[in-house]
N, CA, C and O atoms as a GROMACS GRO file, in nm:
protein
  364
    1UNK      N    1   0.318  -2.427   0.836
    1UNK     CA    2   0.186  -2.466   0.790
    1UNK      C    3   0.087  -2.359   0.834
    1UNK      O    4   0.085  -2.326   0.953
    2UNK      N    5  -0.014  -2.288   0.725
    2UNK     CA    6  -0.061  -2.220   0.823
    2UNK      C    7  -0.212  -2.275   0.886
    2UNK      O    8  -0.254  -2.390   0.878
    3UNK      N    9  -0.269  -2.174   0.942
    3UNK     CA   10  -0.399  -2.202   1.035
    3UNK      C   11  -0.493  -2.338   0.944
    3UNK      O   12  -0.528  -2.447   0.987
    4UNK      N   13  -0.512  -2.286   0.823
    4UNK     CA   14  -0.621  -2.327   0.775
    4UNK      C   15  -0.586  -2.496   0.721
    4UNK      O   16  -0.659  -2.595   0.719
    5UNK      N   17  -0.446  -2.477   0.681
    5UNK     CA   18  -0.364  -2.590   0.666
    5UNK      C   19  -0.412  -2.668   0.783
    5UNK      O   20  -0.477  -2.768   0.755
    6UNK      N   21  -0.395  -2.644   0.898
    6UNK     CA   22  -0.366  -2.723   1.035
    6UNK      C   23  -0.524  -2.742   1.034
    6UNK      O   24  -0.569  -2.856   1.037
    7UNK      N   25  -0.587  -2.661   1.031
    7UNK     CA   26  -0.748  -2.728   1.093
    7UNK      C   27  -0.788  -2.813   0.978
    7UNK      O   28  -0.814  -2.929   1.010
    8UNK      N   29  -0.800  -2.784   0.856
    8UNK     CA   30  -0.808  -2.939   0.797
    8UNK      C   31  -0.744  -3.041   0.816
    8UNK      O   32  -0.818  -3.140   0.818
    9UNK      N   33  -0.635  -3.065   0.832
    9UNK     CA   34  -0.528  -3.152   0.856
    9UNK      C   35  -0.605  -3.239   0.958
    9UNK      O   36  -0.656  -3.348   0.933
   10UNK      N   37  -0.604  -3.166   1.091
   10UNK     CA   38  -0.691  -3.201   1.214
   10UNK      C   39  -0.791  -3.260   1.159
   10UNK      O   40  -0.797  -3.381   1.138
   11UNK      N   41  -0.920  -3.133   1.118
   11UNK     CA   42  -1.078  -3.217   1.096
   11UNK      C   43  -1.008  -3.370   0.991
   11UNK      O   44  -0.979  -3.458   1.073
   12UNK      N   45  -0.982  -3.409   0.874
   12UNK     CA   46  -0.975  -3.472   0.845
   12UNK      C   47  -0.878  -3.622   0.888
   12UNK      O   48  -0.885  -3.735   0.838
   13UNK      N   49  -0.799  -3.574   0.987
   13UNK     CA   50  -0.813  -3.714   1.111
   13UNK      C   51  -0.863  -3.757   1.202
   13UNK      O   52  -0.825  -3.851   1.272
   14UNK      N   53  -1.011  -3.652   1.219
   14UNK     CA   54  -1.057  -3.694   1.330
   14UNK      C   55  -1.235  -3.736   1.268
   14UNK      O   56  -1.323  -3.794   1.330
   15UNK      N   57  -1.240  -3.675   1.113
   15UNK     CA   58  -1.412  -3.733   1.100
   15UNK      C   59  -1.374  -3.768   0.949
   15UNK      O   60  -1.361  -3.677   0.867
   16UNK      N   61  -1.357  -3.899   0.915
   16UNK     CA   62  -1.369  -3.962   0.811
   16UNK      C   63  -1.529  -3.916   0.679
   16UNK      O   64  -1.519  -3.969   0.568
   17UNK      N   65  -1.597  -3.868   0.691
   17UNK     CA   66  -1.674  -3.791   0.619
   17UNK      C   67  -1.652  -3.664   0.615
   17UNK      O   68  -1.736  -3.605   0.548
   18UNK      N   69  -1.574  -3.601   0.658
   18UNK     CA   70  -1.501  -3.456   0.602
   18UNK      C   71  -1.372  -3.466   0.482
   18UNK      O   72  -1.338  -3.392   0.389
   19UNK      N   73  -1.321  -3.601   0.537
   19UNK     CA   74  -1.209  -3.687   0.465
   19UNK      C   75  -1.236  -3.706   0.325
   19UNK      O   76  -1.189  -3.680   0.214
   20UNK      N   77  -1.328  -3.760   0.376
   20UNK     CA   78  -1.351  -3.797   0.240
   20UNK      C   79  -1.487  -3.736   0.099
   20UNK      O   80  -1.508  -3.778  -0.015
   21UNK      N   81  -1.552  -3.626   0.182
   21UNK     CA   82  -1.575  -3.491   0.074
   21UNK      C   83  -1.469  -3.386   0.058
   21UNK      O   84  -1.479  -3.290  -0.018
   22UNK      N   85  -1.421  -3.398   0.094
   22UNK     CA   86  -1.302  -3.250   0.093
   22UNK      C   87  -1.251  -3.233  -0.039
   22UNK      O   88  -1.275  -3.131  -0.105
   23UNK      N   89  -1.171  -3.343  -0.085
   23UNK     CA   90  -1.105  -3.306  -0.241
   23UNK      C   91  -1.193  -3.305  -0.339
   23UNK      O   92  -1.179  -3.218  -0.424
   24UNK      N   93  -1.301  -3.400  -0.351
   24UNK     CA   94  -1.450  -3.293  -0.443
   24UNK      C   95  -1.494  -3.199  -0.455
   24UNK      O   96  -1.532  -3.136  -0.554
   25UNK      N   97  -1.494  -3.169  -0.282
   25UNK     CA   98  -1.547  -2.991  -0.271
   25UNK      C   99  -1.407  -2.905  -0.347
   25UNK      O  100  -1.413  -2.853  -0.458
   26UNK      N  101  -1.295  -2.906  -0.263
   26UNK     CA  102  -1.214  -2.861  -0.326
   26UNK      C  103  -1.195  -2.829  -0.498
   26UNK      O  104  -1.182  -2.725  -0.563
   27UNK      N  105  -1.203  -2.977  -0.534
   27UNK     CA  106  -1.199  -2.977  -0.674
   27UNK      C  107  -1.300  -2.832  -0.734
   27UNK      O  108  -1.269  -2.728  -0.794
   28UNK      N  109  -1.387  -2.870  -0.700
   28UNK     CA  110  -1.544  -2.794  -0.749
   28UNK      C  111  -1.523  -2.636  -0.709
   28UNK      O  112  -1.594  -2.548  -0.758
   29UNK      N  113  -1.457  -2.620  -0.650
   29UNK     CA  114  -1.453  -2.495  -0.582
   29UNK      C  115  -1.365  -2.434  -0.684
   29UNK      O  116  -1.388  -2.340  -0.760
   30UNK      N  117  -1.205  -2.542  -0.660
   30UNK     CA  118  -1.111  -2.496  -0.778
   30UNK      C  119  -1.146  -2.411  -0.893
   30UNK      O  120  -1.127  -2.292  -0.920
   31UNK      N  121  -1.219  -2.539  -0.969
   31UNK     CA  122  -1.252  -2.519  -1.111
   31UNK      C  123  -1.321  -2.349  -1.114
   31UNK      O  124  -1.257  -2.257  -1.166
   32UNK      N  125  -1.448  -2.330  -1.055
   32UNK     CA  126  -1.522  -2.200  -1.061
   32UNK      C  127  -1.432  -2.085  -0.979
   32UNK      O  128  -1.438  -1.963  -0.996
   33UNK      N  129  -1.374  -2.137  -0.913
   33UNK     CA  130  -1.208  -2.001  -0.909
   33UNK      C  131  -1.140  -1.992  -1.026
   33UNK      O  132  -1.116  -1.878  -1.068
   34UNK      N  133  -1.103  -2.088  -1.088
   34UNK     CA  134  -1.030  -2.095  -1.197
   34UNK      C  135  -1.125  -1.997  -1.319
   34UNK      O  136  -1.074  -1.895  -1.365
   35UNK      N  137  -1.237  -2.033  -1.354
   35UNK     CA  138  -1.320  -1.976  -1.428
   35UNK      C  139  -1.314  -1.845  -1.396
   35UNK      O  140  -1.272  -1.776  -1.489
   36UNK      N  141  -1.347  -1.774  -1.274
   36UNK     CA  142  -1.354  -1.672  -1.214
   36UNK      C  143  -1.239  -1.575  -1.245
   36UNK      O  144  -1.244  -1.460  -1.289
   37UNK      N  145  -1.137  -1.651  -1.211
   37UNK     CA  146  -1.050  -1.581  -1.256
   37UNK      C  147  -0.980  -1.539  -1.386
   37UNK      O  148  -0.904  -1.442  -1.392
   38UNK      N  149  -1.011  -1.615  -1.488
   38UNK     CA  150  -0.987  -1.581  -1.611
   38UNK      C  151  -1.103  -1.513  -1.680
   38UNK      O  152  -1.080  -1.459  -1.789
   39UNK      N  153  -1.218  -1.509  -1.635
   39UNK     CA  154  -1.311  -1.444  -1.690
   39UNK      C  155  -1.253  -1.211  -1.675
   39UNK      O  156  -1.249  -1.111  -1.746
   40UNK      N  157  -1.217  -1.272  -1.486
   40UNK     CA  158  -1.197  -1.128  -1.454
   40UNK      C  159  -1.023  -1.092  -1.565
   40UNK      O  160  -1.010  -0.971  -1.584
   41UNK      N  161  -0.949  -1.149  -1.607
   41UNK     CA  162  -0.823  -1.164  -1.659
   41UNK      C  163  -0.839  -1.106  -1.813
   41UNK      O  164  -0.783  -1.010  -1.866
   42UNK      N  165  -0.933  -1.196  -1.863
   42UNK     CA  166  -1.031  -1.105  -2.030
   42UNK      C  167  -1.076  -0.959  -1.981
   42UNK      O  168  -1.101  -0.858  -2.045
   43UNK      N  169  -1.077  -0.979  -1.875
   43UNK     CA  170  -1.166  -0.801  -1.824
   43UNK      C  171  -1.360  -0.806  -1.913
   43UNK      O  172  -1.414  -0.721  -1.984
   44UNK      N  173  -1.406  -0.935  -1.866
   44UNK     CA  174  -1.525  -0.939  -1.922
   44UNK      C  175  -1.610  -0.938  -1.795
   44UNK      O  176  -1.553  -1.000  -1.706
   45UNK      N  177  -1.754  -0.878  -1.752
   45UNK     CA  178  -1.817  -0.893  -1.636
   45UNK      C  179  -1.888  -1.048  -1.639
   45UNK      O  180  -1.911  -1.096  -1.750
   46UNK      N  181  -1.913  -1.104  -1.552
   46UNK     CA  182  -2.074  -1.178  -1.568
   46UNK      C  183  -2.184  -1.182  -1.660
   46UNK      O  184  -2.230  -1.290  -1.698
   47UNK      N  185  -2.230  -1.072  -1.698
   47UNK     CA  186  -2.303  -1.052  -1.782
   47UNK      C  187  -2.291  -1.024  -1.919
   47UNK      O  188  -2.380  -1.032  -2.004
   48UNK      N  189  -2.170  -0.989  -1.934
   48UNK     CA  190  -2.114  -0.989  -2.099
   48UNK      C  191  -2.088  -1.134  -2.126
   48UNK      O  192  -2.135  -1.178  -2.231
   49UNK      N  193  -1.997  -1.244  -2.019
   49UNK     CA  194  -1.987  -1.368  -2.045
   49UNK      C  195  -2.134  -1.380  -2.089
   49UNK      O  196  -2.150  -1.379  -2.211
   50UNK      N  197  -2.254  -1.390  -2.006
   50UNK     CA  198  -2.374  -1.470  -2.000
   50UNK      C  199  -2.447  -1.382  -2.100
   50UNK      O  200  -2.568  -1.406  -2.101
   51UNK      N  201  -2.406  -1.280  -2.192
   51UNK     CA  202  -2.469  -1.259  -2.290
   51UNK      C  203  -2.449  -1.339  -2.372
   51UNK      O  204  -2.541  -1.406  -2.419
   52UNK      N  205  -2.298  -1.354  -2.419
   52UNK     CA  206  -2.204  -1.386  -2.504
   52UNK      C  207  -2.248  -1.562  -2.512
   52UNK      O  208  -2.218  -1.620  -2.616
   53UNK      N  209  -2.327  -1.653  -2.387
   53UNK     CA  210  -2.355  -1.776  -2.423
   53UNK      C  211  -2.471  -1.753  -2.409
   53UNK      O  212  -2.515  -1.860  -2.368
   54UNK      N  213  -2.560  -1.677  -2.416
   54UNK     CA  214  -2.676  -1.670  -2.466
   54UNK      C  215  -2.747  -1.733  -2.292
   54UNK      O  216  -2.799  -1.844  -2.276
   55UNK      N  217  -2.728  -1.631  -2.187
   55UNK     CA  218  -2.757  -1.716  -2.081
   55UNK      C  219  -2.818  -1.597  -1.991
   55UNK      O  220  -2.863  -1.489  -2.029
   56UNK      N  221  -2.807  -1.649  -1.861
   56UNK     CA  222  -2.860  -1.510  -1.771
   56UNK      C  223  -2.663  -1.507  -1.656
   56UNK      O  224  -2.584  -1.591  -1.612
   57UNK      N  225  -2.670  -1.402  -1.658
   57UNK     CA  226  -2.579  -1.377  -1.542
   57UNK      C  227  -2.591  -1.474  -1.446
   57UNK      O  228  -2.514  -1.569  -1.436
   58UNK      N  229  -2.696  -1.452  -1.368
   58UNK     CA  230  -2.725  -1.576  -1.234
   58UNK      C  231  -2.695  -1.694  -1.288
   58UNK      O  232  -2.742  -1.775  -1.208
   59UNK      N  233  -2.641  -1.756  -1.382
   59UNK     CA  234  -2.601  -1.873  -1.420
   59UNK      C  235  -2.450  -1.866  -1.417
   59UNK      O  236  -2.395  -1.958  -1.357
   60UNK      N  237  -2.363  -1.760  -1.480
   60UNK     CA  238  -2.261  -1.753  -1.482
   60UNK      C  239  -2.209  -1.754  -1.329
   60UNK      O  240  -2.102  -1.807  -1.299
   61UNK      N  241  -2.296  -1.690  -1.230
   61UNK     CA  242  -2.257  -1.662  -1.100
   61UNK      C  243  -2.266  -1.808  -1.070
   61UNK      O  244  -2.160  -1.868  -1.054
   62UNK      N  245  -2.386  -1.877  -1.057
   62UNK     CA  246  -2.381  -2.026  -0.994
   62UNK      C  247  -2.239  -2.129  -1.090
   62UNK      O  248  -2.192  -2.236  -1.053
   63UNK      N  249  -2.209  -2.066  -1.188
   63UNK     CA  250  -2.075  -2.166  -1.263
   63UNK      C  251  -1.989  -2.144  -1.195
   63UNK      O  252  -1.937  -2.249  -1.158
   64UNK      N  253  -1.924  -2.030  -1.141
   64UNK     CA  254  -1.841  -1.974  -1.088
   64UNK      C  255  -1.844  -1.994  -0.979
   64UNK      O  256  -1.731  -1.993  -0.932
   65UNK      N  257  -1.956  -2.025  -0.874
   65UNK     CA  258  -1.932  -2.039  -0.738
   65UNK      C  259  -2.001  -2.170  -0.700
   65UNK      O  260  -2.000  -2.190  -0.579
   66UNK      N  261  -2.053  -2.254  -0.765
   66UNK     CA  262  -2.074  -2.394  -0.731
   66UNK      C  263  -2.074  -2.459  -0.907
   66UNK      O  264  -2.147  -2.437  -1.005
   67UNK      N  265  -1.943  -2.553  -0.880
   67UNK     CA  266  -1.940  -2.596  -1.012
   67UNK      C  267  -1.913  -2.724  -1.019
   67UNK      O  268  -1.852  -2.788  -1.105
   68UNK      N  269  -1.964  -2.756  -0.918
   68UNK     CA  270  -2.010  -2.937  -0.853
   68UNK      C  271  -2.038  -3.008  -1.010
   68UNK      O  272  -1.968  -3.076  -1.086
   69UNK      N  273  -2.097  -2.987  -1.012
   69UNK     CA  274  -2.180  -3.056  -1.179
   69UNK      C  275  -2.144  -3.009  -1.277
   69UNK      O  276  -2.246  -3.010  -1.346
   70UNK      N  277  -2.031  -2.947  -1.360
   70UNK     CA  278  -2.086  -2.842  -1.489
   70UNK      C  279  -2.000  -2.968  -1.600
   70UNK      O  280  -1.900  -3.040  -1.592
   71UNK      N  281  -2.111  -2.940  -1.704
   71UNK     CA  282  -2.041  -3.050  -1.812
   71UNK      C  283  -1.913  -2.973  -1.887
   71UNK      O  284  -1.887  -2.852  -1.886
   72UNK      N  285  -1.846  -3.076  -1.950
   72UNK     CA  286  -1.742  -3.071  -2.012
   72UNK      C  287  -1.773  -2.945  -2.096
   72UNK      O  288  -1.712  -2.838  -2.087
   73UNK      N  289  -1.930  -2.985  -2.219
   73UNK     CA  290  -1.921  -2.900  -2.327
   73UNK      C  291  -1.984  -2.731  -2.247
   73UNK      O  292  -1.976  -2.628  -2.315
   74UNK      N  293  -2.029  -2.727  -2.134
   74UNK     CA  294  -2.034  -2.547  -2.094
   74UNK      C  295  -1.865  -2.536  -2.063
   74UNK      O  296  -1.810  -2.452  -2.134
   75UNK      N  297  -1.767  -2.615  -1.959
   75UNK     CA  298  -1.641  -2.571  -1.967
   75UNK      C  299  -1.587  -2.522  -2.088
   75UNK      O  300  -1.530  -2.413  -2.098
   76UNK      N  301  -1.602  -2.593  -2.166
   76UNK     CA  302  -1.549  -2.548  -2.344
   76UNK      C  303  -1.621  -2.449  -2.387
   76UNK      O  304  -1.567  -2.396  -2.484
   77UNK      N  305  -1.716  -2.401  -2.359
   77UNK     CA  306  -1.814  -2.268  -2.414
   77UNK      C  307  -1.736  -2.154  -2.356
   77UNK      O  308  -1.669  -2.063  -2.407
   78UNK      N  309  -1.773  -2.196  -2.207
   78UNK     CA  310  -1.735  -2.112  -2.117
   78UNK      C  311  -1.563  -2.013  -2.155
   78UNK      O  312  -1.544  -1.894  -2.182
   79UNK      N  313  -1.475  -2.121  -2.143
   79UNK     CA  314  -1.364  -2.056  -2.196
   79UNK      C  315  -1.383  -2.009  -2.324
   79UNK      O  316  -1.367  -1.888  -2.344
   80UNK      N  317  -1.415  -2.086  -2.420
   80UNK     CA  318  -1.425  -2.033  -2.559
   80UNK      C  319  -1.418  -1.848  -2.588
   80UNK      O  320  -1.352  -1.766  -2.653
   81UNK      N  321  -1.559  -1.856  -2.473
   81UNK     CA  322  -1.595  -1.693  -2.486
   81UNK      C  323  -1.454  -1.622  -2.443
   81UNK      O  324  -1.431  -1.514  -2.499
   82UNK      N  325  -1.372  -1.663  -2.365
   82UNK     CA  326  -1.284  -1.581  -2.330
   82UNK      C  327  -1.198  -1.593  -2.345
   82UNK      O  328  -1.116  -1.557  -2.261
   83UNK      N  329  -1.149  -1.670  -2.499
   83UNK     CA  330  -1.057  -1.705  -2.584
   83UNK      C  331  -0.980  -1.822  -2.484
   83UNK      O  332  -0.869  -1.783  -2.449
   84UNK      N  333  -0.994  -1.870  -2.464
   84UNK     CA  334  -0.926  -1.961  -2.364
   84UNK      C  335  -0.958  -2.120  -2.412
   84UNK      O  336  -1.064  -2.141  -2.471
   85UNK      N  337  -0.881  -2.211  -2.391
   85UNK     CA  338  -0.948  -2.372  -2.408
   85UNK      C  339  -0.886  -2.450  -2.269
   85UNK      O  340  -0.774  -2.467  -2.222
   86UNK      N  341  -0.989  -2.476  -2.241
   86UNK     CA  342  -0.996  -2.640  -2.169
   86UNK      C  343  -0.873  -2.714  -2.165
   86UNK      O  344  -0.849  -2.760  -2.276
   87UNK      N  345  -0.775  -2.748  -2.067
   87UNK     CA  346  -0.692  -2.886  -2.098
   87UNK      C  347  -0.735  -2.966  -2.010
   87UNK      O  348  -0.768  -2.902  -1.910
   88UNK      N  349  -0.754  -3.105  -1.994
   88UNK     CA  350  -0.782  -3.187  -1.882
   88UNK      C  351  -0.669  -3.287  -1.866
   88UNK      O  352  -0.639  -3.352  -1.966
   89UNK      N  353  -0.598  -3.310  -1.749
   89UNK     CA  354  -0.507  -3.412  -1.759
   89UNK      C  355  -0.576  -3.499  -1.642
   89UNK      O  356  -0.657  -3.460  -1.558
   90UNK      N  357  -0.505  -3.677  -1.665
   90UNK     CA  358  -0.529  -3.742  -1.563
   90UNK      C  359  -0.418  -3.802  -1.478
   90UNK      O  360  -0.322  -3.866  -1.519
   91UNK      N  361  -0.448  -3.772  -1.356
   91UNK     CA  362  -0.295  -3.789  -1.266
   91UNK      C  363  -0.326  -3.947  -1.181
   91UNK      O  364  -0.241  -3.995  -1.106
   0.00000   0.00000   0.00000
């Protein structure tokens, strides 16, 4: 297991409000890695995306690195631009 494994493991048996934000944050974090990384995968910058939806860069940056909130239909834009689609499953 490594380090980072073990200190969550820990914090989250010892403070029930770390417990229980963690897989949201996670989630949220996921997703705008996920974005992140297929954006860099097209070989498109920030700013070609955020031309391409008619946006500012500093938006693409906040999608990408806090994506707590982003609706369904920017996910679907979002990939769109970079030939990509959306799947959502429920587990």
């Amino acid at each position: 297991m490594s380090d980072l494994k073990k200190y969550v493991s820990t914090r989250k048996a010892r403070d029930p409000e770390f417990e229980k934000g963690y897989e949201e944050g996670y989630q949220a974090f996921k997703i705008g890695a996920l974005l992140r990384l297929a954006r860099e995968e097209s070989g498109l910058t920030q700013e070609e995306v955020a031309k391409r939806l008619n946006t500012k860069k500093s938006a693409i940056s906040r999608i990408e690195n806090h994506a707590e909130d982003i609706k369904l239909s920017t996910l679907e834009k979002f990939a769109s631009v970079l030939g990509r689609k959306i799947e959502i499953s429920i587990t």
